[in-house]
ZABAFI-207322 format. One record per residue: residue number from 1; x negated, y negated, z negated of N, C-alpha, C in turn; residue in three letters; chain. Coordinates in nm, 2 decimals, padded with zeros to 4 digits, m for minus. Example, Ala and Ser with C-alpha at 12.3 -4.5 7.8 and 13.67 -1.06 7.14 Angstrom:
// residues 2
[1,[m01.32,00.57,m00.78],[m01.23,00.45,m00.78],[m01.32,00.33,m00.78],ALA,A]
[2,[m01.28,00.22,m00.71],[m01.37,00.11,m00.71],[m01.29,00.00,m00.79],SER,A]
This chain:
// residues 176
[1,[m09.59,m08.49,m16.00],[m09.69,m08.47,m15.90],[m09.80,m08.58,m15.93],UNK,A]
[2,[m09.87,m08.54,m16.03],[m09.98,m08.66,m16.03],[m10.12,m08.59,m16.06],UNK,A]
[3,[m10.26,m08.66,m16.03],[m10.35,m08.61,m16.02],[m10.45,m08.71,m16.01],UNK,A]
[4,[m10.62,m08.68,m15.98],[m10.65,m08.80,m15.99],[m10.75,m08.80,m15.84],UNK,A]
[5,[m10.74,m08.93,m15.80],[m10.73,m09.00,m15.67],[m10.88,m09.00,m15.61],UNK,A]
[6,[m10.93,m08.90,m15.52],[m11.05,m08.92,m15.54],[m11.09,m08.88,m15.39],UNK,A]
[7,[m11.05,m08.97,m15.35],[m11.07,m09.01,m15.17],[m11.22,m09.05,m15.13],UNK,A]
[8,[m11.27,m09.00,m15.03],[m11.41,m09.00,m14.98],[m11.36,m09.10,m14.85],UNK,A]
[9,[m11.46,m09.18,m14.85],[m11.48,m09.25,m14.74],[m11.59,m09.28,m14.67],UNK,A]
[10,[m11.55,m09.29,m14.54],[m11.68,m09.22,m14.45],[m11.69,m09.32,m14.36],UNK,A]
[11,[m11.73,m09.48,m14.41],[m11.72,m09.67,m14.35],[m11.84,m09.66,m14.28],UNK,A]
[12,[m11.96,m09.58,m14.28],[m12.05,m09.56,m14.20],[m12.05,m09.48,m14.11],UNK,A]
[13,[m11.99,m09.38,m14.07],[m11.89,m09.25,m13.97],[m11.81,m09.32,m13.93],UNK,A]
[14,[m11.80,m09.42,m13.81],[m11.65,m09.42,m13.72],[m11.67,m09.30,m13.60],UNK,A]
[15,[m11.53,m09.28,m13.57],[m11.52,m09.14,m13.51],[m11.53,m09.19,m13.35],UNK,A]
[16,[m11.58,m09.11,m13.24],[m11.60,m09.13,m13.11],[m11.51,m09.24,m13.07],UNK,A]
[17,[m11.50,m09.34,m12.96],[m11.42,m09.46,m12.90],[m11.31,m09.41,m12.90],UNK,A]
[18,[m11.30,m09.31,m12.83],[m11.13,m09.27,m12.81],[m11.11,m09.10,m12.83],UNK,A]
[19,[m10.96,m09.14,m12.92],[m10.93,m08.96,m12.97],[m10.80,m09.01,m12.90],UNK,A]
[20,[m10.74,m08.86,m12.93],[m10.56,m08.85,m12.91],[m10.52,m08.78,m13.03],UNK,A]
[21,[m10.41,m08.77,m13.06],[m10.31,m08.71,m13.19],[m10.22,m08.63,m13.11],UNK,A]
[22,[m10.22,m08.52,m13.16],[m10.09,m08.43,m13.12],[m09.99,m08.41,m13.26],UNK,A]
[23,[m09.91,m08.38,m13.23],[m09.81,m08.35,m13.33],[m09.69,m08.29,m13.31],UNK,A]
[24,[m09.72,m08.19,m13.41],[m09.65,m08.05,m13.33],[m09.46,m08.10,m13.36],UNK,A]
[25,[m09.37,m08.03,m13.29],[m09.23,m08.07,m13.36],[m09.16,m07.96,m13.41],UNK,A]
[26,[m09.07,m07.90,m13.41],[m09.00,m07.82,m13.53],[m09.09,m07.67,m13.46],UNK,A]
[27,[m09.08,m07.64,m13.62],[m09.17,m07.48,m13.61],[m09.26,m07.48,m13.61],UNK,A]
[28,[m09.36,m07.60,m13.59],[m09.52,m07.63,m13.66],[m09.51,m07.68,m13.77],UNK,A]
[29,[m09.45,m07.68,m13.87],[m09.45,m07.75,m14.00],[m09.46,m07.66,m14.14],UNK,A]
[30,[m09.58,m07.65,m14.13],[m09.63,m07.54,m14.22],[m09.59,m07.65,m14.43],UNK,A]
[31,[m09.55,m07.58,m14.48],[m09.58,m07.61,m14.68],[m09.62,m07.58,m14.75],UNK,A]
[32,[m09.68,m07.58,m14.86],[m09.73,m07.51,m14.97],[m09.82,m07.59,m15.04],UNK,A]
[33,[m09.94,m07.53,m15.12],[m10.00,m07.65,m15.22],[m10.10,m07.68,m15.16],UNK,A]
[34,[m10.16,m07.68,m15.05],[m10.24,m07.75,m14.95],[m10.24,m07.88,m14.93],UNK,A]
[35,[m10.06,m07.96,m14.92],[m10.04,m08.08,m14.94],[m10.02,m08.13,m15.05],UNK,A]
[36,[m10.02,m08.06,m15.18],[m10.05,m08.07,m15.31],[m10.19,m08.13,m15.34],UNK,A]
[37,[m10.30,m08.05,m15.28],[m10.45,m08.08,m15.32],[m10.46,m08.24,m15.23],UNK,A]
[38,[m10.39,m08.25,m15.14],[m10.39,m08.38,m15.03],[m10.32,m08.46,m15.12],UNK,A]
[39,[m10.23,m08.48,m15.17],[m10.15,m08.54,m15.26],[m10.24,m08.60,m15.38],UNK,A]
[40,[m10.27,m08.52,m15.44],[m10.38,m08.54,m15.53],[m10.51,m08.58,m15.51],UNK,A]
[41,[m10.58,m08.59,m15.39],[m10.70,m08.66,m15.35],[m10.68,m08.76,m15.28],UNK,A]
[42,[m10.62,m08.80,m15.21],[m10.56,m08.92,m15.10],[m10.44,m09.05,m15.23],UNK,A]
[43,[m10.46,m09.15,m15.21],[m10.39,m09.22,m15.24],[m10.29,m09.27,m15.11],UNK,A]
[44,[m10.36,m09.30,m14.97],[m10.28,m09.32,m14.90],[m10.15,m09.19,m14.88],UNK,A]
[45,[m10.17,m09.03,m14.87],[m10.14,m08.92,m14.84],[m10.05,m08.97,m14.97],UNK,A]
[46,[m10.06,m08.99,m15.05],[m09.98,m08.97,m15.25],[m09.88,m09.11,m15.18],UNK,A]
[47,[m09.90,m09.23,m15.16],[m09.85,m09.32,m15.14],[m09.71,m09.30,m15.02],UNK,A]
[48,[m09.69,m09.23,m14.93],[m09.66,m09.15,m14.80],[m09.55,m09.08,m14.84],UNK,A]
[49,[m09.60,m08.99,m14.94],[m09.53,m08.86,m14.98],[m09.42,m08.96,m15.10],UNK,A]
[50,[m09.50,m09.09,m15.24],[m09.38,m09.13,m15.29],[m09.31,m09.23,m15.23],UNK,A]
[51,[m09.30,m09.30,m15.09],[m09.22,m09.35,m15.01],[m09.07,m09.24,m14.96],UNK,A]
[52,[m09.14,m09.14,m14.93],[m09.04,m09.05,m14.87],[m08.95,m08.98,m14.99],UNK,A]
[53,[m09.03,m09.00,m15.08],[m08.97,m08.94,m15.20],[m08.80,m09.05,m15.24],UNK,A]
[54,[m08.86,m09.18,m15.21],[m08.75,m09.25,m15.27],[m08.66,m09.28,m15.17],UNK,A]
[55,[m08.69,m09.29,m15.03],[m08.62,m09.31,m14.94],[m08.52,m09.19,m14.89],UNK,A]
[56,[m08.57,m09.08,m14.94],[m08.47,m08.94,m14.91],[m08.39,m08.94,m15.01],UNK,A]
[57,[m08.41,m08.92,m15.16],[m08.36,m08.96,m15.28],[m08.18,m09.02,m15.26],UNK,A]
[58,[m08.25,m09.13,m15.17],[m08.09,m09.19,m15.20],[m08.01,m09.17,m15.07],UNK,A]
[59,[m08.07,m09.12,m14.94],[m08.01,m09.05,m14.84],[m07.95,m08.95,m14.85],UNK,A]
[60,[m08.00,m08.81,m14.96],[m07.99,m08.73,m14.98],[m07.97,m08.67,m15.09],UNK,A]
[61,[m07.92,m08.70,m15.17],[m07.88,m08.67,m15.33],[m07.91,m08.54,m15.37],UNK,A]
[62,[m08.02,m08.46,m15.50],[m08.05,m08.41,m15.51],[m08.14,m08.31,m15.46],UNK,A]
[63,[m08.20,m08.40,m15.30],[m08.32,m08.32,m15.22],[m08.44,m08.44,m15.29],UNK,A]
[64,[m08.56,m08.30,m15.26],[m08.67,m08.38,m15.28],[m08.78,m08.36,m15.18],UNK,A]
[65,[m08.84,m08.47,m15.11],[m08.96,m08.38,m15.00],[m09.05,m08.32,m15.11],UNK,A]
[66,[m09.10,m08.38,m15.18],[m09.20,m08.34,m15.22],[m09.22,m08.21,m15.33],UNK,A]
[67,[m09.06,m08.17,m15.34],[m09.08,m08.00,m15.36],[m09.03,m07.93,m15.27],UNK,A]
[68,[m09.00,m07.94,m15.15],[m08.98,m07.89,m15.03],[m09.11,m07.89,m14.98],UNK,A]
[69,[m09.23,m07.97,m14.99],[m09.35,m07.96,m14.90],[m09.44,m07.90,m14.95],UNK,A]
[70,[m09.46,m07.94,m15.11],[m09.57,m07.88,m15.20],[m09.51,m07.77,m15.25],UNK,A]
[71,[m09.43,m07.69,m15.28],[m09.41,m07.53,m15.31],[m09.33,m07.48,m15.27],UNK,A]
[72,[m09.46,m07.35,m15.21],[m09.40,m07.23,m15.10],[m09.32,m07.19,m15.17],UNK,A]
[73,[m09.18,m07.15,m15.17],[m09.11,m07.08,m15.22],[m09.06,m07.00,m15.13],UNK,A]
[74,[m08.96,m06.91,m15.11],[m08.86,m06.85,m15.03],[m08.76,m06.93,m14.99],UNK,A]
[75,[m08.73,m06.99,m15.11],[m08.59,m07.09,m15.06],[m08.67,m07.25,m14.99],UNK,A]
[76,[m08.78,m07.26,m15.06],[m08.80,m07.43,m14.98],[m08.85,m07.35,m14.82],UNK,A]
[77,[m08.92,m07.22,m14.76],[m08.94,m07.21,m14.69],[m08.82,m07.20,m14.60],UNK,A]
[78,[m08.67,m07.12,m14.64],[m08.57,m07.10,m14.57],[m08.54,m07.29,m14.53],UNK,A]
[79,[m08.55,m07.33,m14.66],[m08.49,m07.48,m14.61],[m08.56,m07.55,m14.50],UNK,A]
[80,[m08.68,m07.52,m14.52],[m08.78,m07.62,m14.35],[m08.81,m07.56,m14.27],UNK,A]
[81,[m08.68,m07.43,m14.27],[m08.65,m07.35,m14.14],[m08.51,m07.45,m14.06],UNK,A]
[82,[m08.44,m07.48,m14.18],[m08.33,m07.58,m14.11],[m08.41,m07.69,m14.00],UNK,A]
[83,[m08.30,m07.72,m13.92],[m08.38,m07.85,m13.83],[m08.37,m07.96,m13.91],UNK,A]
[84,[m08.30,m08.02,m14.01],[m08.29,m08.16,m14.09],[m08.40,m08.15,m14.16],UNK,A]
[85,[m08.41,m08.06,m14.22],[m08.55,m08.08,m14.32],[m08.67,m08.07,m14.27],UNK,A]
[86,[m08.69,m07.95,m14.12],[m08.81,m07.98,m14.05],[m08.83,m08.06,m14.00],UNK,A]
[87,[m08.71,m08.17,m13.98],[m08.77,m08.29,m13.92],[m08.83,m08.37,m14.04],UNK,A]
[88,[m08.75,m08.35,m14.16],[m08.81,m08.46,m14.27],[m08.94,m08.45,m14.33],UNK,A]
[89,[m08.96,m08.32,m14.30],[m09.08,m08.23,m14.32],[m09.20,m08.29,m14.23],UNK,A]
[90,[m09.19,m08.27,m14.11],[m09.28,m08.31,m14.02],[m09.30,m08.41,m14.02],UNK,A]
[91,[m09.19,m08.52,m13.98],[m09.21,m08.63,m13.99],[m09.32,m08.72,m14.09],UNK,A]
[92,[m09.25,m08.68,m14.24],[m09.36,m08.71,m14.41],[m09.50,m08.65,m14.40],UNK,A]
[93,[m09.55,m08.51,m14.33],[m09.64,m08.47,m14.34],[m09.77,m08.50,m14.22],UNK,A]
[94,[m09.70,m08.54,m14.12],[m09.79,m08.67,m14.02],[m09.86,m08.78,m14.07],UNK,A]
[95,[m09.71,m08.84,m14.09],[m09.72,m08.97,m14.11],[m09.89,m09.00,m14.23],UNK,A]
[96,[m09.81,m08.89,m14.34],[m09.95,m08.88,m14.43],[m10.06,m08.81,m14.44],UNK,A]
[97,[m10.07,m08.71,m14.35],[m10.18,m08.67,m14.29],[m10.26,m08.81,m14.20],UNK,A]
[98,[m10.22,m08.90,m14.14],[m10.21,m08.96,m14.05],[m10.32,m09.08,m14.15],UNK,A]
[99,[m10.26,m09.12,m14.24],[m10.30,m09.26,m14.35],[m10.41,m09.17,m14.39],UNK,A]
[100,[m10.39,m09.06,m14.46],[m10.53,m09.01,m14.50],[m10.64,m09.02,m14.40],UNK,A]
[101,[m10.65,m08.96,m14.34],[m10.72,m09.00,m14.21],[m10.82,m09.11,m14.19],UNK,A]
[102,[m10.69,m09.20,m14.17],[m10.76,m09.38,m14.19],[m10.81,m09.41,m14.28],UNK,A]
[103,[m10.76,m09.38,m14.43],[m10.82,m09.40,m14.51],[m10.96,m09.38,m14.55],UNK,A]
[104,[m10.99,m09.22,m14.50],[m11.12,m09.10,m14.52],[m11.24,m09.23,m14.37],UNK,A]
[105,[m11.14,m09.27,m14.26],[m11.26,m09.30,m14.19],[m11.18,m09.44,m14.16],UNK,A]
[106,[m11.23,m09.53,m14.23],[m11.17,m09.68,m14.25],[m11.17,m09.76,m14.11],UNK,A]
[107,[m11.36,m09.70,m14.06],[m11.38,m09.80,m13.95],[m11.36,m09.71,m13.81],UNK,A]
[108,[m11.31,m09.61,m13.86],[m11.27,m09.56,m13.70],[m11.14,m09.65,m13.63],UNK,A]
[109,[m11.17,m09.65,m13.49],[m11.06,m09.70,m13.40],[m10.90,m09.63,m13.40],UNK,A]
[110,[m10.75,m09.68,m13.35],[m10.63,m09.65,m13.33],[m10.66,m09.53,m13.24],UNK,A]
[111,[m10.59,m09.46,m13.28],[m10.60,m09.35,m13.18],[m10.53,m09.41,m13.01],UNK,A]
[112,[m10.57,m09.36,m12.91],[m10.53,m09.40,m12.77],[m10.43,m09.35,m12.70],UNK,A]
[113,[m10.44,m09.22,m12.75],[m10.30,m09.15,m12.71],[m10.25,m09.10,m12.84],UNK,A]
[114,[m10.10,m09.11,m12.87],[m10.01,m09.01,m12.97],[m09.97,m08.91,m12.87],UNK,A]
[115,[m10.00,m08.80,m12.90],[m09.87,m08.72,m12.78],[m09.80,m08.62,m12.89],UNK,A]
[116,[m09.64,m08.66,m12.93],[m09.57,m08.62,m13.04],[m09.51,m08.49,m12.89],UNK,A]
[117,[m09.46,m08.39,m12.99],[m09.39,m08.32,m12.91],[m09.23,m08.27,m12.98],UNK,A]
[118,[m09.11,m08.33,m12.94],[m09.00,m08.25,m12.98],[m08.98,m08.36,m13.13],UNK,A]
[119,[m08.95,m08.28,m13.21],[m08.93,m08.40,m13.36],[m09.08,m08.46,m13.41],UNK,A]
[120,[m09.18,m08.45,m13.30],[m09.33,m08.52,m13.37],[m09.27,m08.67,m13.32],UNK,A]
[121,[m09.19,m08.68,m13.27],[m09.18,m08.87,m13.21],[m09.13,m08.97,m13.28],UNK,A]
[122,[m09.06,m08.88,m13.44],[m09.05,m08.97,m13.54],[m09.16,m09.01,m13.62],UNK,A]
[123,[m09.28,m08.91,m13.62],[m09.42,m08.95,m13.70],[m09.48,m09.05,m13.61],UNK,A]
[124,[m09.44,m08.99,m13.45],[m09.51,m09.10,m13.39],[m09.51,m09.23,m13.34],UNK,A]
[125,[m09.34,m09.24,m13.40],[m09.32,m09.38,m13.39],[m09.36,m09.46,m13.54],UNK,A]
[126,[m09.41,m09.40,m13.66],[m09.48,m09.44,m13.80],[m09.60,m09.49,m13.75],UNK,A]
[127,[m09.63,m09.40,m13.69],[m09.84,m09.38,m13.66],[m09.88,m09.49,m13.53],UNK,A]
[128,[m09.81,m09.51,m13.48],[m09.85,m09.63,m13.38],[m09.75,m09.74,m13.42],UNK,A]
[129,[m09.69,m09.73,m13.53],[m09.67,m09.89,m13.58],[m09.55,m09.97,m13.52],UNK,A]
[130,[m09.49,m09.86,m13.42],[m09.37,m09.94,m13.33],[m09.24,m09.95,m13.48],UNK,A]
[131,[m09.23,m09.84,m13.57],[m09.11,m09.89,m13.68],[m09.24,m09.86,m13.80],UNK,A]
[132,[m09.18,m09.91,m13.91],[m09.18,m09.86,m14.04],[m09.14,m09.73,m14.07],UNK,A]
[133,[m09.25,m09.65,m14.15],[m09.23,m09.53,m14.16],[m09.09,m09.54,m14.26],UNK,A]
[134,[m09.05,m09.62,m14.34],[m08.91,m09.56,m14.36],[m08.79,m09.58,m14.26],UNK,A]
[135,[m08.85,m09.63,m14.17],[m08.72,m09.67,m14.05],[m08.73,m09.50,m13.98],UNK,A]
[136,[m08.88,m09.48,m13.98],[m08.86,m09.31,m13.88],[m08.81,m09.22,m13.97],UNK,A]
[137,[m08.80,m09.21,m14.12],[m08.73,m09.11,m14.20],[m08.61,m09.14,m14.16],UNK,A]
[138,[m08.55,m09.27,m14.14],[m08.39,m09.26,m14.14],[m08.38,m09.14,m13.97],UNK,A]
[139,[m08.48,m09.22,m13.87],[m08.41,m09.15,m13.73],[m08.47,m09.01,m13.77],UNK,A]
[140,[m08.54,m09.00,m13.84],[m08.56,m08.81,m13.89],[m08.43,m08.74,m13.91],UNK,A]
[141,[m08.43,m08.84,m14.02],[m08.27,m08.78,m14.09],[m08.14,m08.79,m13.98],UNK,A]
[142,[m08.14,m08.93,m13.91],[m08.04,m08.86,m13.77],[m08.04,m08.78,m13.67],UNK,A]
[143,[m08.18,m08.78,m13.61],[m08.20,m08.68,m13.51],[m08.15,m08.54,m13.57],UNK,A]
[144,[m08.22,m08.51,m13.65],[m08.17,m08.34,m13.75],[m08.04,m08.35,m13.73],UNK,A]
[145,[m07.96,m08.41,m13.80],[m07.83,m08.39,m13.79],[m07.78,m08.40,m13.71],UNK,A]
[146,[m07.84,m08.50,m13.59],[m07.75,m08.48,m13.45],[m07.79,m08.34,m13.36],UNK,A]
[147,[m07.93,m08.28,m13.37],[m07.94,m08.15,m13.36],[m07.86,m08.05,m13.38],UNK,A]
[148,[m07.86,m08.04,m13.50],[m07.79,m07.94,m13.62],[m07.64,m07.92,m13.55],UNK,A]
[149,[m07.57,m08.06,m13.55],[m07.40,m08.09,m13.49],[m07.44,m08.03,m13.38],UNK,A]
[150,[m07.55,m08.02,m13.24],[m07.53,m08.03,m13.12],[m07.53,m07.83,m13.15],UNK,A]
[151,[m07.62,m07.81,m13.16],[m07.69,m07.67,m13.20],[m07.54,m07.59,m13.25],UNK,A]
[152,[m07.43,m07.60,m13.34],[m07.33,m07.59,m13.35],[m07.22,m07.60,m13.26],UNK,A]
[153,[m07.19,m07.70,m13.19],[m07.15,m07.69,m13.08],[m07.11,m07.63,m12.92],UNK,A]
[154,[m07.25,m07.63,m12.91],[m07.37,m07.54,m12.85],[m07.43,m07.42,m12.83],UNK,A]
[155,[m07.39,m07.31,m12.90],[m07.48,m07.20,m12.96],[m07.57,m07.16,m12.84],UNK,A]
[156,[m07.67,m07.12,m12.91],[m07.80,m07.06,m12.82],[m07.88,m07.02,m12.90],UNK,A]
[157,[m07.97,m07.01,m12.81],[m08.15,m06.98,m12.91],[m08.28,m07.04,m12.88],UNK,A]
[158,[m08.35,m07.07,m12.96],[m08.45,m07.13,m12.94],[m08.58,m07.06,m13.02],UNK,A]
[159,[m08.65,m07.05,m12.93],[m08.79,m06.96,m13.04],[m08.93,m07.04,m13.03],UNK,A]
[160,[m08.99,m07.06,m13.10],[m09.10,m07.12,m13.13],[m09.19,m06.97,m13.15],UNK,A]
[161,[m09.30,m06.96,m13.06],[m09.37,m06.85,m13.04],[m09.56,m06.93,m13.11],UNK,A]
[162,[m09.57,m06.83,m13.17],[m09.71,m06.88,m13.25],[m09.81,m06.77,m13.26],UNK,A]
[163,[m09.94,m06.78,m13.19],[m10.04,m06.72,m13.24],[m09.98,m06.56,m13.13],UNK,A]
[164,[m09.93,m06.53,m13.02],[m09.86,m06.42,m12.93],[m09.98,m06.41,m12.87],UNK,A]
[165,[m10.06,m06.30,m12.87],[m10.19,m06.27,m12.78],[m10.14,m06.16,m12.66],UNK,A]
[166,[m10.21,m06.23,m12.54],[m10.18,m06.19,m12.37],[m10.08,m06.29,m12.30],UNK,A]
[167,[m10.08,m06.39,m12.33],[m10.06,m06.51,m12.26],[m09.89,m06.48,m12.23],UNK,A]
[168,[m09.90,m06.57,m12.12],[m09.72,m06.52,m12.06],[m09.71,m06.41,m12.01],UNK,A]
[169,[m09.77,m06.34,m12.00],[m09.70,m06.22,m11.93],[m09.66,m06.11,m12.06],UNK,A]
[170,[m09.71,m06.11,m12.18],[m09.68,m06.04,m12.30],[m09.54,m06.15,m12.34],UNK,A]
[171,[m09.53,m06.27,m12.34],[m09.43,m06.32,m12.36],[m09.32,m06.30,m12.27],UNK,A]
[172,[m09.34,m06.33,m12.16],[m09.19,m06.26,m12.04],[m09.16,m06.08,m12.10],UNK,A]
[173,[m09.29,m06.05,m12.16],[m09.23,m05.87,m12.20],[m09.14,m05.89,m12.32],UNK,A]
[174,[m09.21,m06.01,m12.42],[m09.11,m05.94,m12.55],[m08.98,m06.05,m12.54],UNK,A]
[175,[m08.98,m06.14,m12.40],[m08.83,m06.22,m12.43],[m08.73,m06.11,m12.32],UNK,A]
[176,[m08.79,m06.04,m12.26],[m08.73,m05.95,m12.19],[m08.62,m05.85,m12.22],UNK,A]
C-alpha cells in the first residue's frame, strides 16, 4: 500500500466555531478503494491505517485491516459484515478519516460535540483524545467479541435499515 503523499491544506480556511461529528456504528461501514485513494493522499489517513495494521497484526494473526478496508471483495465484504471486524473497521476508518480532516484544515477548531452511535464510541474515544487510538482498537477488538459471545448466547435479530423511502410507516410494513 504505498503511494505518494499529496495532502492539501487549507491553514487559511478554518471551518465555522463550532461543528459536531457523527459516527455511524455497525452497518455504516462502507470498504473499497475510496480508502485506498485516502490512503495514498493523506499521510495522517496512511499513518492511522499503518498503526492499525501493526496493532491488529499481533492481536489477530493473519488478519489485515488494510485488506479488509481497501478491497471490495465478496469475502472482505462478508467479513465486515461480522460484528468484530465491523467494529475494527469502523473504528480505523474514523479515527482516519478523522486526522485527515485535521490535517486538510490544520487551523480549524476540536470538534464540540462527538455523537458516536453503537460501535462509533471506540472512534470516539480516539477523536477526543480520552485513550490512544491503539488503546480503542484493543476495546474494538473486545467489544466485537463480547458482542459476537452475547449475540450467540442470545439469538435474535438486528437490522440496520438504509436509504428505505416512506419513512416509518413503510418500515412498520416491511418489519411486519
Amino acid at each position: 500500500m504505498s503511494g505518494s503523499h499529496e495532502a492539501v491544506n487549507h491553514e487559511a480556511e478554518p471551518l465555522p466555531m463550532r461543528y459536531a461529528i457523527g459516527i455511524a456504528g455497525q452497518g455504516g461501514t462502507s470498504i473499497g478503494e475510496v480508502f485506498l485513494h485516502e490512503y495514498d493522499r493523506s499521510p495522517a489517513f496512511h499513518q492511522v491505517f499503518d498503526t492499525a495494521e501493526s496493532v491488529l497484526a499481533h492481536a489477530i494473526p493473519g488478519f489485515s485491516i488494510q485488506k479488509l478496508c481497501f478491497e471490495e471483495t465478496p469475502d472482505n465484504q462478508k467479513q465486515v459484515e461480522q460484528t468484530l471486524f465491523s467494529h475494527l473497521a469502523n473504528t480505523t476508518i474514523y479515527v482516519a478519516k478523522y486526522n485527515a480532516f485535521r490535517e486538510e484544515f490544520p487551523n480549524s477548531n476540536d470538534a464540540e460535540f462527538i455523537l458516536p452511535q453503537s460501535a462509533g464510541e471506540c472512534a470516539a474515544l480516539a477523536i477526543s483524545g480520552m485513550v490512544p487510538f491503539e488503546t480503542a482498537l484493543v476495546v474494538a477488538k473486545k467489544r466485537g467479541e463480547l458482542t459476537e459471545r452475547a449475540a450467540r448466547q442470545n439469538p435474535g435479530k438486528m437490522v440496520y435499515v438504509k436509504g428505505l423511502s416512506g419513512g416509518y410507516e413503510r418500515l412498520a410494513q416491511v418489519c411486519a
